[in-house]
C-alpha positions in Angstrom: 5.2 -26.6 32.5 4.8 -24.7 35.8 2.0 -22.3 36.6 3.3 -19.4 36.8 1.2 -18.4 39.9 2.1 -20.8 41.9 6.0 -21.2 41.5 6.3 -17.2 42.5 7.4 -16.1 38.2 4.4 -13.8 38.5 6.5 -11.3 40.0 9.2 -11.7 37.4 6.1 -11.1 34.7 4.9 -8.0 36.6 8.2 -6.3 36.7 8.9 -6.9 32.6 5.1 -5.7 32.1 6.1 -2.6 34.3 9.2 -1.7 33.0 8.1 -2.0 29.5 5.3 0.3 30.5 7.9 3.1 32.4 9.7 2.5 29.3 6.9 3.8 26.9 6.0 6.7 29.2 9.7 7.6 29.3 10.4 7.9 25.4 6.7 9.8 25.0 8.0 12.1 27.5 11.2 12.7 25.8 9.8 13.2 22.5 7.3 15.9 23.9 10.3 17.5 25.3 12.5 17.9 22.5 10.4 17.7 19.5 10.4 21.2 18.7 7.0 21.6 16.7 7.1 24.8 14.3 3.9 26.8 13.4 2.6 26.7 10.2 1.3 29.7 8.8 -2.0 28.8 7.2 -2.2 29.4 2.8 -4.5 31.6 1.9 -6.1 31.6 -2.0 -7.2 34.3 -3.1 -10.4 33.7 -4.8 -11.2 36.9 -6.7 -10.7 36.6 -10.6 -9.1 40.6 -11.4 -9.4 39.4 -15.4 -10.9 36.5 -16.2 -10.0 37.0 -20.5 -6.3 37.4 -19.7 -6.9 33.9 -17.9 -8.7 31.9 -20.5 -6.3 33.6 -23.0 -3.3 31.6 -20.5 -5.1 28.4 -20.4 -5.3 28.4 -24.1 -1.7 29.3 -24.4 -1.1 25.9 -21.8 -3.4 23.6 -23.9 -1.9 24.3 -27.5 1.8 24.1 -26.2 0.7 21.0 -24.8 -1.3 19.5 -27.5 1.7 20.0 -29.7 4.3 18.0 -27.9 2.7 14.7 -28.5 1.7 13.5 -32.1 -0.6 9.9 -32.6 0.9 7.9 -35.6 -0.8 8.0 -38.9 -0.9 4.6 -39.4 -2.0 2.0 -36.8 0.6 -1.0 -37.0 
C-alpha cells in the first residue's frame, strides 16, 4: 500500500473532502431557501370553569355510557 502523502493522492482526498463539504453547504442553503416555514398560531386554553355541575353532570354522562359497553363474564373458565 502507498502512503498517500507521499505518492501526491492527498490532493485527490482534499478535493472529495471539499466537494462533499460544498456539497452540504449547498443543499442547507437550498432548503433554507425554499422551505417555506408557516407560523403557527399559539392554542390558547381557557382555564376558567363558567359551571362546574353542568361538568361533573357530563363526565358522569361519559363514565356510565362507557361502563356499559363492556361486560366481565359471570363465570371464569
Amino acid at each position: 500500500m502507498e502512503n498517500p502523502f507521499e505518492s501526491g493522492h492527498i490532493k485527490n482526498y482534499l478535493l472529495l473532502y471539499a466537494s462533499v463539504v460544498v456539497i452540504m453547504v449547498l443543499f442547507f442553503v437550498a432548503s433554507t431557501l425554499f422551505n417555506d416555514v408557516k407560523d403557527m398560531e399559539q392554542k390558547v386554553f381557557d382555564t376558567n370553569i363558567s359551571n362546574p355541575a353542568k361538568i361533573e353532570k357530563s363526565m358522569k354522562n361519559i363514565l356510565e355510557v362507557n361502563s356499559s359497553r363492556f361486560k366481565l363474564m359471570e363465570k371464569a373458565y
